[in-house]
C-alpha positions, 0 to 999 in steps of 0.5 A: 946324521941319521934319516928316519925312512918309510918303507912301503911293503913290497910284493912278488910285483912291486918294489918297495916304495921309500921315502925320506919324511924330512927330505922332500923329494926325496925317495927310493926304491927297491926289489928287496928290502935290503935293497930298498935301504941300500938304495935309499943312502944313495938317493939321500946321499945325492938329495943332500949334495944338491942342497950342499952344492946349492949353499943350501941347509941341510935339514935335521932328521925327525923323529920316527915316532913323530913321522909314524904318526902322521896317516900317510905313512900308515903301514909303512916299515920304518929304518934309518940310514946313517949319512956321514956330511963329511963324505959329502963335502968338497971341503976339507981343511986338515987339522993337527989334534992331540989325544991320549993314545987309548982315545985315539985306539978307541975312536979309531976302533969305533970308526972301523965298527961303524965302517968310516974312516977316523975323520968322518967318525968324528965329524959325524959324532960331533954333527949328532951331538 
């Protein structure tokens, strides 16, 4: 899934402020902008395993464009972070598929691109469809 973040510009004395539009609660922060996303994956990380562990549902992202609209994120910086569901559950259940070998080149070379394993490419390719 991939979560729209807002990102409120930084300075010499502050940190840059984040929030996660569709995640209430859920925010982050950062001394650099780098690291102000890179800390924003963990806190979502973290929000969507309460609300997993919880049998809670896990929200749909929004649109940026919607989210831009709205005044309170005026000025705000806006990226997206990529969360793999997979990653985040303690169930797995193992499964026997067969594929022609140039599919599973392709998708094993796109996992590897997107830095995920087989599974977890999968899974996240199939949750965004």
């Amino acid at each position: 899934m991939r979560y729209p973040i807002a990102i409120e510009p930084g300075d010499a004395k502050h940190a840059y402020g984040v929030i996660v539009p569709d995640l209430p609660g859920c925010f982050s922060a950062g001394d650099t902008l780098d690291e102000a996303i890179d800390n924003a994956r963990e806190a979502i990380e973290l929000w969507l395993e309460t609300v997993i562990d919880d049998g809670g549902a896990v929200p749909t992202p929004g649109q940026i464009d919607q989210h831009q609209a709205n005044p309170e994120f005026k000025d705000h910086i806006w990226a997206v972070v990529a969360i793999d569901l997979a990653s985040l559950s303690d169930k797995a259940e193992r499964v026997n598929i067969t594929l022609p070998a140039r599919v599973l080149r392709r998708i094993d070379a796109a996992a590897r691109s997107a830095g995920e394993s087989r599974s977890g490419y999968i899974a996240r390719r199939a949750l965004s469809a």
